[in-house]
N, CA, C and O atoms as a CHARMM CRD file, in Angstrom:
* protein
*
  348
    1    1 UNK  N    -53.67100-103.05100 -26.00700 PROA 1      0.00000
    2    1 UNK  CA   -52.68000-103.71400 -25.18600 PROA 1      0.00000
    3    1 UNK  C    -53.20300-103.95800 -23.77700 PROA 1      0.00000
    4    1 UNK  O    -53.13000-104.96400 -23.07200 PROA 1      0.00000
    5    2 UNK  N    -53.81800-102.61900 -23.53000 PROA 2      0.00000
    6    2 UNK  CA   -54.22500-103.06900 -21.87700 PROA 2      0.00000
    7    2 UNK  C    -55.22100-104.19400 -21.58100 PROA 2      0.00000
    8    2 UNK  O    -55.14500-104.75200 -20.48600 PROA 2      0.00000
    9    3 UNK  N    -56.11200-104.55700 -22.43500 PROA 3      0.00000
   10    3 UNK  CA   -57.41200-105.34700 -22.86200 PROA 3      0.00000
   11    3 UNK  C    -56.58500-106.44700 -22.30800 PROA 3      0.00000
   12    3 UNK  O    -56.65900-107.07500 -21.25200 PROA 3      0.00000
   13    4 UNK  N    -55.72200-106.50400 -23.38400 PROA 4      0.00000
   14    4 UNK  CA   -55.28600-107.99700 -23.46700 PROA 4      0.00000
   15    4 UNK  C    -54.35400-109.04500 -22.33600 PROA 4      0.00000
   16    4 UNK  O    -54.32000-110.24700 -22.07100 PROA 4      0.00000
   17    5 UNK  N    -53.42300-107.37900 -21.72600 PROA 5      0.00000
   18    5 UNK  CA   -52.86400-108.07200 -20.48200 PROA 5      0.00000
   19    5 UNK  C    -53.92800-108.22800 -19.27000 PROA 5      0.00000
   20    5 UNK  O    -53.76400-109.18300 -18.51100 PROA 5      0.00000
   21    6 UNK  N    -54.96100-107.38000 -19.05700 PROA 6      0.00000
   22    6 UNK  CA   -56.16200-107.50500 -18.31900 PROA 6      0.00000
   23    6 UNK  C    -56.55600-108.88800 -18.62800 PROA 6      0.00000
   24    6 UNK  O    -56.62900-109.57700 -17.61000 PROA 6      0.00000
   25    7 UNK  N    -56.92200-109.70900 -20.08100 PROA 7      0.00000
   26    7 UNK  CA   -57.19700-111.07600 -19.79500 PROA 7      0.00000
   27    7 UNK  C    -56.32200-111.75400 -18.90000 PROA 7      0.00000
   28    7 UNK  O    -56.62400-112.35500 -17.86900 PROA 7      0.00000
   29    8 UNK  N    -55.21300-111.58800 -19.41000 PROA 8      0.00000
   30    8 UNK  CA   -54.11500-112.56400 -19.01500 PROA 8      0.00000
   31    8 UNK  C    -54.24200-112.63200 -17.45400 PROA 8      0.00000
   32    8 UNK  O    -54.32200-113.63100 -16.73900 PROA 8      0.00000
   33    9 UNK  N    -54.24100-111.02900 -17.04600 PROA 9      0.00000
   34    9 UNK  CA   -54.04600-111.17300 -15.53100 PROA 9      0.00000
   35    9 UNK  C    -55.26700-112.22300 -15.26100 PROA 9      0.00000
   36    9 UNK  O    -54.97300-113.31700 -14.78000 PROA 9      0.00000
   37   10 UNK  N    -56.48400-111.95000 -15.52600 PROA 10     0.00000
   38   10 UNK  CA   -57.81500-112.44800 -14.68500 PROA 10     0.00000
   39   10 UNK  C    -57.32500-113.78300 -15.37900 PROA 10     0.00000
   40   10 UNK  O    -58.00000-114.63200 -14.79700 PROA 10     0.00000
   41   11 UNK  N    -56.52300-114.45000 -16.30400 PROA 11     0.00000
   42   11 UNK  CA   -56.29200-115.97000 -16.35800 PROA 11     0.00000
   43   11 UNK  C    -55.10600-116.54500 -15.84800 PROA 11     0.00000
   44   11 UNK  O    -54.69200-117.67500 -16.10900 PROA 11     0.00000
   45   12 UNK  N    -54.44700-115.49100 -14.91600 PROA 12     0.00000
   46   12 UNK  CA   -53.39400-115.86700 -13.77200 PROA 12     0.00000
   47   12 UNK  C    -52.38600-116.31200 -14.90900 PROA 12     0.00000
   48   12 UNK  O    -51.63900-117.24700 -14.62100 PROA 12     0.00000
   49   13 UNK  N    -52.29500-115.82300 -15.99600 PROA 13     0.00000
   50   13 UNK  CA   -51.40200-116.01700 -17.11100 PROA 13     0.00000
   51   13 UNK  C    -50.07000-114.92200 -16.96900 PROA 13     0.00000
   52   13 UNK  O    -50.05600-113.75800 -17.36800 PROA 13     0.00000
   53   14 UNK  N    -49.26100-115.46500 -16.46200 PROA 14     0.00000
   54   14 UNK  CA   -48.09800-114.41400 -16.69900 PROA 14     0.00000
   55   14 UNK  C    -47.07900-114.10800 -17.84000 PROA 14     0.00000
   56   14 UNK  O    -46.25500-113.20800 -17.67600 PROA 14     0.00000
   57   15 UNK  N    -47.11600-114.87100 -19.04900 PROA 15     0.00000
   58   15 UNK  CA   -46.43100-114.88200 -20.18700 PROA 15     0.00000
   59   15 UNK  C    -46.92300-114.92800 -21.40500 PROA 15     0.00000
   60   15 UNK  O    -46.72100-116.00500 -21.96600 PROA 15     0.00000
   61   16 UNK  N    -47.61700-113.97800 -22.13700 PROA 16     0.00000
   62   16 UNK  CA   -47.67400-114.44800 -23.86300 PROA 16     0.00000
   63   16 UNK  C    -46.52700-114.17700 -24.06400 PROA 16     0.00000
   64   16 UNK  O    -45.70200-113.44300 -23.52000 PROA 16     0.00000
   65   17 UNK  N    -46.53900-115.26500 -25.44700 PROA 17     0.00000
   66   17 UNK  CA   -45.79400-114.83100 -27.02200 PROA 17     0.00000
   67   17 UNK  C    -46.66100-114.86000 -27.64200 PROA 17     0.00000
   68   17 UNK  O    -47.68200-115.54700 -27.61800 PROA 17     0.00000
   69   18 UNK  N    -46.11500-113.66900 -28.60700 PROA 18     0.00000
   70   18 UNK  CA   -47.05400-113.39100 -29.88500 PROA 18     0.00000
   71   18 UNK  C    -46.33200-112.93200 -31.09900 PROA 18     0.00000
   72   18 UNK  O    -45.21200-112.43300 -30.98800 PROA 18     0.00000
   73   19 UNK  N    -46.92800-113.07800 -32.28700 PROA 19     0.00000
   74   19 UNK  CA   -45.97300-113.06500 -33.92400 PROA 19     0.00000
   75   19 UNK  C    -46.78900-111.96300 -34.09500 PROA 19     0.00000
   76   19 UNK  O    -47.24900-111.15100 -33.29300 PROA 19     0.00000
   77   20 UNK  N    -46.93800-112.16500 -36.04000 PROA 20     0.00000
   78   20 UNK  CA   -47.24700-111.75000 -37.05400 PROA 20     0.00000
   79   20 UNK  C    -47.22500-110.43300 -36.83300 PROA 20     0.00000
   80   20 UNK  O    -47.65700-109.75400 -37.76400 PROA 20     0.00000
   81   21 UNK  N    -46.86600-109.88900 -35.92000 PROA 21     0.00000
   82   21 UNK  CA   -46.66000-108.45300 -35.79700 PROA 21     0.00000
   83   21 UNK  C    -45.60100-107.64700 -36.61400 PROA 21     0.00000
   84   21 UNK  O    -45.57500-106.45000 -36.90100 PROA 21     0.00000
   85   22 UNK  N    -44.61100-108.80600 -36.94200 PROA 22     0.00000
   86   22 UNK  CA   -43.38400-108.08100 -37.77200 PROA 22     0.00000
   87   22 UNK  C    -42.26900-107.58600 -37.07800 PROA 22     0.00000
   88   22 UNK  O    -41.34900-106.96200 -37.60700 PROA 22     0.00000
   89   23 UNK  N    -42.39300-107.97100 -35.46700 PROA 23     0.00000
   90   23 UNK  CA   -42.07500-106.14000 -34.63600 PROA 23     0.00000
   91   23 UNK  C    -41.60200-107.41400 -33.45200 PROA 23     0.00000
   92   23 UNK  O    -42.28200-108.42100 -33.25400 PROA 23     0.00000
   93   24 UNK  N    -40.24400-107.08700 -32.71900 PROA 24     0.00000
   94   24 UNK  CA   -39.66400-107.48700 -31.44100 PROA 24     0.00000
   95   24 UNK  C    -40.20700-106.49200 -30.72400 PROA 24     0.00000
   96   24 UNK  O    -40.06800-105.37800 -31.23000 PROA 24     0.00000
   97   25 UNK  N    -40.74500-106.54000 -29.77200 PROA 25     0.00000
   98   25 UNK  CA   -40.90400-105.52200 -28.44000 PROA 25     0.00000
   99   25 UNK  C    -41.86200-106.70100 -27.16900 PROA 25     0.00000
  100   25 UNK  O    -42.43400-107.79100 -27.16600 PROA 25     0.00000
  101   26 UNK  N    -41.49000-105.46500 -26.14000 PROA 26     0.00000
  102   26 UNK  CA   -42.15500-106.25100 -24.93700 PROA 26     0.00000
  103   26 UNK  C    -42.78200-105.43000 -23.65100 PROA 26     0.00000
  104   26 UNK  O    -42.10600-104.62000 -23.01700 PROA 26     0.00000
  105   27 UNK  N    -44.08900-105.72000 -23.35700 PROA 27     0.00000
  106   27 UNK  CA   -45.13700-104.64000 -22.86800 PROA 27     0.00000
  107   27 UNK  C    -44.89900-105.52600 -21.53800 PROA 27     0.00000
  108   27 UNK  O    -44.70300-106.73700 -21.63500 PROA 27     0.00000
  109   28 UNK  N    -44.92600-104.86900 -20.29900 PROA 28     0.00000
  110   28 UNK  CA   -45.09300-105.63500 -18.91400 PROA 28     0.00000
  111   28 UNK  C    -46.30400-105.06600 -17.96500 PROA 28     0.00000
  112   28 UNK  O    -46.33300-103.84000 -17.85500 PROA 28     0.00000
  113   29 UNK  N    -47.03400-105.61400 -17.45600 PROA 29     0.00000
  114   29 UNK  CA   -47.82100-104.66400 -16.12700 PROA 29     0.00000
  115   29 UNK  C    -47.26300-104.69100 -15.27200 PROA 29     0.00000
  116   29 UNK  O    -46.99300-105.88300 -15.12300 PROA 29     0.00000
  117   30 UNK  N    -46.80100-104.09500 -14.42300 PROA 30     0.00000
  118   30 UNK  CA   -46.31200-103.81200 -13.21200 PROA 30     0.00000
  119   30 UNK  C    -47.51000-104.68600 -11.99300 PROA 30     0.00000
  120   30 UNK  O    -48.72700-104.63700 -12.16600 PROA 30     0.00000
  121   31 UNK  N    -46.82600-105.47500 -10.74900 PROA 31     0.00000
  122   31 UNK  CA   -48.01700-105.34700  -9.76200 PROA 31     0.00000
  123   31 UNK  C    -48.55200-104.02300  -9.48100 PROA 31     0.00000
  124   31 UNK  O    -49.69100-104.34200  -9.14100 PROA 31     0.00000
  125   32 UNK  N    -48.50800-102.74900  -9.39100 PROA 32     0.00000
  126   32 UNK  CA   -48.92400-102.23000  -9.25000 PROA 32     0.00000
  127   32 UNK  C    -49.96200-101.12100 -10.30100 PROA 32     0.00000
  128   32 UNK  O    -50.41100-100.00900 -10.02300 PROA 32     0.00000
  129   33 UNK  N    -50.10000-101.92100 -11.53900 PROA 33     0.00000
  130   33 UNK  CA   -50.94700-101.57100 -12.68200 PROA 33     0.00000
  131   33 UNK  C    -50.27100-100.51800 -13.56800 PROA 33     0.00000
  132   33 UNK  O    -50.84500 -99.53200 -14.03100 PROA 33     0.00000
  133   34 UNK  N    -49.06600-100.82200 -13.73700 PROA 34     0.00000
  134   34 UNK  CA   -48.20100-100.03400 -14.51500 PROA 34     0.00000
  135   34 UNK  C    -47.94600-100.32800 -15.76000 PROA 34     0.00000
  136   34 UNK  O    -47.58100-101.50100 -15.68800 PROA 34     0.00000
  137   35 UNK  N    -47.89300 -99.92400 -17.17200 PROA 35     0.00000
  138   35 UNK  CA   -47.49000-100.38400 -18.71600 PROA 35     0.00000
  139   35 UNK  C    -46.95700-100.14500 -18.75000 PROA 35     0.00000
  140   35 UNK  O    -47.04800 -98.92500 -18.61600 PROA 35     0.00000
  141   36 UNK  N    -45.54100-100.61200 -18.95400 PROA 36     0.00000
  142   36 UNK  CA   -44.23100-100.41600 -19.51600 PROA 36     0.00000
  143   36 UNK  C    -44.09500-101.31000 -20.28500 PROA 36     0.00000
  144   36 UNK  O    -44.29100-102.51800 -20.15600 PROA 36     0.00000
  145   37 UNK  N    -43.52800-100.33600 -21.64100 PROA 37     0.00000
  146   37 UNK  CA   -42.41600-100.84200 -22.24100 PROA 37     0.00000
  147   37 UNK  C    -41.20700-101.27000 -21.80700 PROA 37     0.00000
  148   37 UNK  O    -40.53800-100.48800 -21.13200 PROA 37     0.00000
  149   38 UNK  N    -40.57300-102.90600 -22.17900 PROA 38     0.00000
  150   38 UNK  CA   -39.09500-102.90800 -21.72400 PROA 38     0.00000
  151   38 UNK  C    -38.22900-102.56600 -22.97000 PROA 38     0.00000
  152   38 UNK  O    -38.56500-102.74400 -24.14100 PROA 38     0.00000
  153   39 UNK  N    -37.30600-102.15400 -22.61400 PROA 39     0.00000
  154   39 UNK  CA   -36.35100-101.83000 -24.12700 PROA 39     0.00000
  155   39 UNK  C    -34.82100-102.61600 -23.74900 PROA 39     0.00000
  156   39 UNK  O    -33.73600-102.48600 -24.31700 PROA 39     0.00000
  157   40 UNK  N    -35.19900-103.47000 -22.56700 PROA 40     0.00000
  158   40 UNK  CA   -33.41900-104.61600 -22.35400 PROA 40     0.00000
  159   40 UNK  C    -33.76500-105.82600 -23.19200 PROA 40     0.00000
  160   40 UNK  O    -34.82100-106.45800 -23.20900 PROA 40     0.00000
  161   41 UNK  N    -32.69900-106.01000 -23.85600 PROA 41     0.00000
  162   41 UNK  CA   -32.48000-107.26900 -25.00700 PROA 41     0.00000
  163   41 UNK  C    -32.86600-108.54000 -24.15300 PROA 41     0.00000
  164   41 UNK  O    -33.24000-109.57500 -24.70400 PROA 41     0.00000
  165   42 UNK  N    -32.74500-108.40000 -22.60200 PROA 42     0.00000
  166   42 UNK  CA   -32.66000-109.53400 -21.68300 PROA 42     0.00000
  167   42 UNK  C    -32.87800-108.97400 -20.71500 PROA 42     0.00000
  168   42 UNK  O    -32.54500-107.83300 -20.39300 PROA 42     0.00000
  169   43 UNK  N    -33.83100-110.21900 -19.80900 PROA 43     0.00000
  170   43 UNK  CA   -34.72700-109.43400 -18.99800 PROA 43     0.00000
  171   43 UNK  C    -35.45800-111.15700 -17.77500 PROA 43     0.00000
  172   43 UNK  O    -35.62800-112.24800 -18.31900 PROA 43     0.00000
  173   44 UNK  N    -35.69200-110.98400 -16.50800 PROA 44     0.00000
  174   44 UNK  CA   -36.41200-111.95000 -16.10400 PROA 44     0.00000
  175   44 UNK  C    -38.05300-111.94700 -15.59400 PROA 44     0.00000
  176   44 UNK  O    -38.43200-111.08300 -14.80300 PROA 44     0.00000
  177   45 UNK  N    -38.55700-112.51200 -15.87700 PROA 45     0.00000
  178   45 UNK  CA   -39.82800-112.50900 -15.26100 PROA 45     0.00000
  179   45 UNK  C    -40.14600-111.92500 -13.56200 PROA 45     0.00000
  180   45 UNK  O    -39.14300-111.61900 -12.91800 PROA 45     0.00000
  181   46 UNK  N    -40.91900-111.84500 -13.17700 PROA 46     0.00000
  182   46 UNK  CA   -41.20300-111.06000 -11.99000 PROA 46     0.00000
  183   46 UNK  C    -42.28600-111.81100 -11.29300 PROA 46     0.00000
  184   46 UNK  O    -43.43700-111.61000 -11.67900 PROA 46     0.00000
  185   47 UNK  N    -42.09900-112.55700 -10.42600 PROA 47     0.00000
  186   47 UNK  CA   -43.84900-112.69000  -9.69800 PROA 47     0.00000
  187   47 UNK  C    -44.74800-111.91400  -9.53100 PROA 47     0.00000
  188   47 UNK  O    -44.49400-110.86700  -8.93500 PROA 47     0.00000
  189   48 UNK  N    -45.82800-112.12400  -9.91000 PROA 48     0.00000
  190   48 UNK  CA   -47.02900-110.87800  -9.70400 PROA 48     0.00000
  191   48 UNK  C    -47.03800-110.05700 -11.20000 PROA 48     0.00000
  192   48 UNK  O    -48.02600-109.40900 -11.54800 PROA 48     0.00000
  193   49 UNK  N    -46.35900-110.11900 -11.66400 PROA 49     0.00000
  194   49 UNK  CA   -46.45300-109.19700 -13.01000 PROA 49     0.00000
  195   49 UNK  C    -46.30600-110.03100 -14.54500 PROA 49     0.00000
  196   49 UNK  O    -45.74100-111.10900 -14.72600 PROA 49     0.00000
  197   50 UNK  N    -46.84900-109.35900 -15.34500 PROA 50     0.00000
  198   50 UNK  CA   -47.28200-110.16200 -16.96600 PROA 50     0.00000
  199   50 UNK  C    -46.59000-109.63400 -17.62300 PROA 50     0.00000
  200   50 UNK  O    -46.41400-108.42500 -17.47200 PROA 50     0.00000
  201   51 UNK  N    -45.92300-110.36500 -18.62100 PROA 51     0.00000
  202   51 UNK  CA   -45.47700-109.86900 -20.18800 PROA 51     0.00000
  203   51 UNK  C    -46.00500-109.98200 -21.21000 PROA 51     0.00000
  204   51 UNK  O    -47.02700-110.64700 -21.03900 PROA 51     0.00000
  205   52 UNK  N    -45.89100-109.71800 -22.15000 PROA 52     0.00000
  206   52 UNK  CA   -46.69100-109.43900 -23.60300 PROA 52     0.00000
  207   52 UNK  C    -45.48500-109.78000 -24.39500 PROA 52     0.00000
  208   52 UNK  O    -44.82200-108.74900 -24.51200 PROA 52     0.00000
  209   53 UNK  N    -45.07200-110.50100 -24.82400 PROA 53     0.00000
  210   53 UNK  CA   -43.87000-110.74100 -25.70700 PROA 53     0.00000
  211   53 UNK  C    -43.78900-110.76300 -27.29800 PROA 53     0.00000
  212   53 UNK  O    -43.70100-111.93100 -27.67800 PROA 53     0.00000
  213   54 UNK  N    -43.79200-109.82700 -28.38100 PROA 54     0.00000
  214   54 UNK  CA   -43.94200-110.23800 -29.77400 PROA 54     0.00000
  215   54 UNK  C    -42.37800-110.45200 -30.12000 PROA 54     0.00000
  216   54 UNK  O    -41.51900-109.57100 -30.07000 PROA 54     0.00000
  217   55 UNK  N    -42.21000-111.62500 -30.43100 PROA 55     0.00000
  218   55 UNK  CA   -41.23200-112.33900 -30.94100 PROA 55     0.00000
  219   55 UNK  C    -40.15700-112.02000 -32.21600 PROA 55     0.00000
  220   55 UNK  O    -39.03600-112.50500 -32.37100 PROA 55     0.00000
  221   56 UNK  N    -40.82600-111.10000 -33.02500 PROA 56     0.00000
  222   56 UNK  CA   -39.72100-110.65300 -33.93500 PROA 56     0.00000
  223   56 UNK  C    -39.99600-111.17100 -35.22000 PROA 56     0.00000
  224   56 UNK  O    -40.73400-112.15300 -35.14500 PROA 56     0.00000
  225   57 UNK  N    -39.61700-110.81600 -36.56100 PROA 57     0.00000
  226   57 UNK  CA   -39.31600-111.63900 -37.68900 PROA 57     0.00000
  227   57 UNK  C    -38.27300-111.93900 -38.20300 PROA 57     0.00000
  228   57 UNK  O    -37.30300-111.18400 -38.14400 PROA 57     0.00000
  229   58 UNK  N    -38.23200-113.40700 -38.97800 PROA 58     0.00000
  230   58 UNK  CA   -37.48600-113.70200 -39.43500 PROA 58     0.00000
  231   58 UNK  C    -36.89400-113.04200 -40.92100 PROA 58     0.00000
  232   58 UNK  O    -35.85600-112.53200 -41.34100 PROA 58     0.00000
  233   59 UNK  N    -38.22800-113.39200 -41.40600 PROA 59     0.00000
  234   59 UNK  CA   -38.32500-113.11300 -42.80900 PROA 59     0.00000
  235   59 UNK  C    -38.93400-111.37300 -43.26800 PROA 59     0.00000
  236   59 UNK  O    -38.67900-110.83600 -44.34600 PROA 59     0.00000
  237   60 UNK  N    -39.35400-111.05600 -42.70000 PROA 60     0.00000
  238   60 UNK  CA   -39.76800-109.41600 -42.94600 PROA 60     0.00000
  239   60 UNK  C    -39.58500-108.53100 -41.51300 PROA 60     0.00000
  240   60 UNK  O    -40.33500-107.58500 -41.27300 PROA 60     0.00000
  241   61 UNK  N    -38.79000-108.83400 -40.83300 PROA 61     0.00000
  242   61 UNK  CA   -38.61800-107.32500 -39.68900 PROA 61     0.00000
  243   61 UNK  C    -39.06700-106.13100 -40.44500 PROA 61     0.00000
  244   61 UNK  O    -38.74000-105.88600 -41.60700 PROA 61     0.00000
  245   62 UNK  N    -39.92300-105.32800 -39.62000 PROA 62     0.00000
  246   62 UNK  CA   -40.42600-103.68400 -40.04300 PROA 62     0.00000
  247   62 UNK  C    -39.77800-103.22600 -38.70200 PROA 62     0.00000
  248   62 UNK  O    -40.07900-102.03600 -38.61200 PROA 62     0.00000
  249   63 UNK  N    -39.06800-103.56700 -37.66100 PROA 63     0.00000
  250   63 UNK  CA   -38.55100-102.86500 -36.86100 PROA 63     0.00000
  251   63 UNK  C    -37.26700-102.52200 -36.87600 PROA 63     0.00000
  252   63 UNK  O    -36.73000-101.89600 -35.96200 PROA 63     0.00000
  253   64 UNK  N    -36.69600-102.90900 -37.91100 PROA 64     0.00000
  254   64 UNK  CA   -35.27400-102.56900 -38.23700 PROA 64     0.00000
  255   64 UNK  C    -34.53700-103.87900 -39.11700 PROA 64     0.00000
  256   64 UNK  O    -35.10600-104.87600 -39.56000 PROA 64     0.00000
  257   65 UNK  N    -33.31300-103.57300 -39.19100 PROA 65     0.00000
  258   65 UNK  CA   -32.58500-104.45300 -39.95700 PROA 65     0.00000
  259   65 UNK  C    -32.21800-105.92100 -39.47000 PROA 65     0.00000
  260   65 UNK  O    -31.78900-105.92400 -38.31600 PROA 65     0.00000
  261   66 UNK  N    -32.27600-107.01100 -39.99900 PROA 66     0.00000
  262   66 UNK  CA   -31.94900-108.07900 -39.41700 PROA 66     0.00000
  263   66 UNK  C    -33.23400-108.86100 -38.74700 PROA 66     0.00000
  264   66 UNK  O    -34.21300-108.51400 -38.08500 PROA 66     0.00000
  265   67 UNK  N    -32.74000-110.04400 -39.24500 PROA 67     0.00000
  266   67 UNK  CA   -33.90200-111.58200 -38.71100 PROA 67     0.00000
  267   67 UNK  C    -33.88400-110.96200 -36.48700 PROA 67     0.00000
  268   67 UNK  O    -33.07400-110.15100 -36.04000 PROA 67     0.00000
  269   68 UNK  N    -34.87500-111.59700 -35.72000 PROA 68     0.00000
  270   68 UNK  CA   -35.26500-111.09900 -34.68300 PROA 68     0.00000
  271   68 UNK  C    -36.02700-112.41900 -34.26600 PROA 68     0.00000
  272   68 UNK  O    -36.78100-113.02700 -35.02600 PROA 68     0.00000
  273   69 UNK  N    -35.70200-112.83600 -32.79500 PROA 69     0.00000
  274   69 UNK  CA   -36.12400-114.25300 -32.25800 PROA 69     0.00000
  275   69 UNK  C    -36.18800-113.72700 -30.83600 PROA 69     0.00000
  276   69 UNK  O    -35.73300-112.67200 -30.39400 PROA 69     0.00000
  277   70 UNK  N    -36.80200-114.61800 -30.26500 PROA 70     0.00000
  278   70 UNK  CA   -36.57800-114.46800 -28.97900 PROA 70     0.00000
  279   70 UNK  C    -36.04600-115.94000 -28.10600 PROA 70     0.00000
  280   70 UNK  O    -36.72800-116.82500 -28.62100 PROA 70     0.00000
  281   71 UNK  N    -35.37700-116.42500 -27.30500 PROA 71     0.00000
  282   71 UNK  CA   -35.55400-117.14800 -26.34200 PROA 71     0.00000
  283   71 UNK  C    -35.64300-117.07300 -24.88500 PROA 71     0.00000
  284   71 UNK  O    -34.98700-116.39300 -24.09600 PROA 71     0.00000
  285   72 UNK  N    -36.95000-118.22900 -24.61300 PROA 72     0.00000
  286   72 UNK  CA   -36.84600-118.19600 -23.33900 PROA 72     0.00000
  287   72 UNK  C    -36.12000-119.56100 -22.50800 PROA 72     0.00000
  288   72 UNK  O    -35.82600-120.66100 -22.97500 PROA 72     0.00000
  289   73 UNK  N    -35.97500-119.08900 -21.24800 PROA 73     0.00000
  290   73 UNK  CA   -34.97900-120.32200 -20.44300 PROA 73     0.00000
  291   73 UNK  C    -36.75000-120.26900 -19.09100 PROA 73     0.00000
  292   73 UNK  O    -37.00100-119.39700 -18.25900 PROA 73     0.00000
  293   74 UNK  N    -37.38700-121.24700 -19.34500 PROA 74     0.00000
  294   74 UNK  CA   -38.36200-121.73100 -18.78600 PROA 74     0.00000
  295   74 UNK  C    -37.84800-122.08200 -17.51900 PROA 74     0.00000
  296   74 UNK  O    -38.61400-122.17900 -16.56000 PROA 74     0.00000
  297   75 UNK  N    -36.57400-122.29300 -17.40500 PROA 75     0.00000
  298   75 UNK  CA   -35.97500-122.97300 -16.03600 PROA 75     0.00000
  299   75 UNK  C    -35.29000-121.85200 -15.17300 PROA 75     0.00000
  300   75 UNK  O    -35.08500-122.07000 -13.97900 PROA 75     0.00000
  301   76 UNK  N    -34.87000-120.44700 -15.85200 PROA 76     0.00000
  302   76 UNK  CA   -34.51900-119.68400 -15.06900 PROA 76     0.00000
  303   76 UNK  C    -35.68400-118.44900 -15.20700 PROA 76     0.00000
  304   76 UNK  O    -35.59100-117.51100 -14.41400 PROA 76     0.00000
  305   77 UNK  N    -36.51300-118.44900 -15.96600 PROA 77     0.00000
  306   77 UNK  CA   -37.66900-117.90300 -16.17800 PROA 77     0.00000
  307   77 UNK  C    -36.97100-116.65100 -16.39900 PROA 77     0.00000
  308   77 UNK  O    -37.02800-115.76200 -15.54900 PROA 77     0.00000
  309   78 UNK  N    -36.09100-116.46600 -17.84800 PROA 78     0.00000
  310   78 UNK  CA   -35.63500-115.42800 -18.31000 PROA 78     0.00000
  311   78 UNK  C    -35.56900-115.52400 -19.73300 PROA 78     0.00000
  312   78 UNK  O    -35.21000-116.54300 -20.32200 PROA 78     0.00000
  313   79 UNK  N    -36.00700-114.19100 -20.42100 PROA 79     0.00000
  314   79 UNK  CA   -36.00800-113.86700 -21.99300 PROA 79     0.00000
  315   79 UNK  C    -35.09800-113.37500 -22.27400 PROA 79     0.00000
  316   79 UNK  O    -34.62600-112.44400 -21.62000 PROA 79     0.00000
  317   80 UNK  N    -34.51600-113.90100 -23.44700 PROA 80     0.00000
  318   80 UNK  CA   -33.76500-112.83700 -24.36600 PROA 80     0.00000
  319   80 UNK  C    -33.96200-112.56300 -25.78400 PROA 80     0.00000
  320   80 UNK  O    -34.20600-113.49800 -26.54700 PROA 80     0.00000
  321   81 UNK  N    -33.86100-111.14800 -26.27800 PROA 81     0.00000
  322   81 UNK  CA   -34.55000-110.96300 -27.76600 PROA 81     0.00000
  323   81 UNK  C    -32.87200-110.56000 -28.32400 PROA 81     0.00000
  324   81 UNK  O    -31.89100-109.87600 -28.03300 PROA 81     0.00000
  325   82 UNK  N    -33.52200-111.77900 -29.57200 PROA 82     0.00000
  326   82 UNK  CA   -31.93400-111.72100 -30.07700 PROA 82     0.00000
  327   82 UNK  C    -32.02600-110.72300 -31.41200 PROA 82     0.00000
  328   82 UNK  O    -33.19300-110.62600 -31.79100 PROA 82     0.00000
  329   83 UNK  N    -31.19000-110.04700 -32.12200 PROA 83     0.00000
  330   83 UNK  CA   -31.71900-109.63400 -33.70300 PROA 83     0.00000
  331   83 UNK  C    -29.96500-110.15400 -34.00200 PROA 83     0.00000
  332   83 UNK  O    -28.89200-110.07400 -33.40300 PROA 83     0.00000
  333   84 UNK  N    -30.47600-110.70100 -35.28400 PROA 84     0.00000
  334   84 UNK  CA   -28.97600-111.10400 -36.21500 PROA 84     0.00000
  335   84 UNK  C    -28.72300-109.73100 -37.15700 PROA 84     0.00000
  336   84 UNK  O    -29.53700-108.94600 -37.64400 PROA 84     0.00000
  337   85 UNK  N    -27.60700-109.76200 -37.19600 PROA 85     0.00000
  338   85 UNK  CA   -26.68000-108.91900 -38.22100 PROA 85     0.00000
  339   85 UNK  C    -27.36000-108.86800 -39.47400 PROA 85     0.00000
  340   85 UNK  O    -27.10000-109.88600 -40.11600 PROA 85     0.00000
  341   86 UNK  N    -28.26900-107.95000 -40.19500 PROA 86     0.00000
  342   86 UNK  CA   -28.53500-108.41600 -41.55900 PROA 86     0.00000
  343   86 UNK  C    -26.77600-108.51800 -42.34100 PROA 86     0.00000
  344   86 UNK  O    -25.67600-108.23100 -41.86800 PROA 86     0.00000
  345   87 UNK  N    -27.24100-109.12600 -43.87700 PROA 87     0.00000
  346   87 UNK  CA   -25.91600-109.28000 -44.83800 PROA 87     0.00000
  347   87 UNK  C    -26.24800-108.38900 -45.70900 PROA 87     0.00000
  348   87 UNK  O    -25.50900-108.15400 -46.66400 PROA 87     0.00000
């Protein structure tokens, strides 16, 4: 994980998404070189700091019950990770 937000930082990249993981969650660096996990369903971006975003599944969640998406609002530069009700 750290590898990868380390690219991002040195490519002034402040946002992946990423799949095939199976798995909703979301890793942030802190400006001050901090890893956190976030665990809020909804959440806004930060100047100076990166997210790691894995998006969830539709079709096979291993993180629990129910399809898992995320959206973002590019215009208020805020995420939200949704999970539906399984049936």
């Amino acid at each position: 994980k750290r590898q990868t937000i380390a690219l991002l930082i040195d490519a002034r990249t402040p946002l992946m998404f990423h799949g095939h993981s199976h798995r909703q969650l979301v890793w942030r660096l802190t400006r001050t070189h901090k890893l956190q996990r976030l665990h809020s369903r909804d959440f806004g971006l930060v100047p100076g700091e990166t997210c790691v975003v894995g998006v969830g599944s539709v079709g096979r969640p291993l993180d629990g019950p129910g399809a898992s998406y995320v959206v973002y609002d590019d215009s208020a530069a805020k995420i939200e990770l949704v999970r539906l009700a399984s049936q």
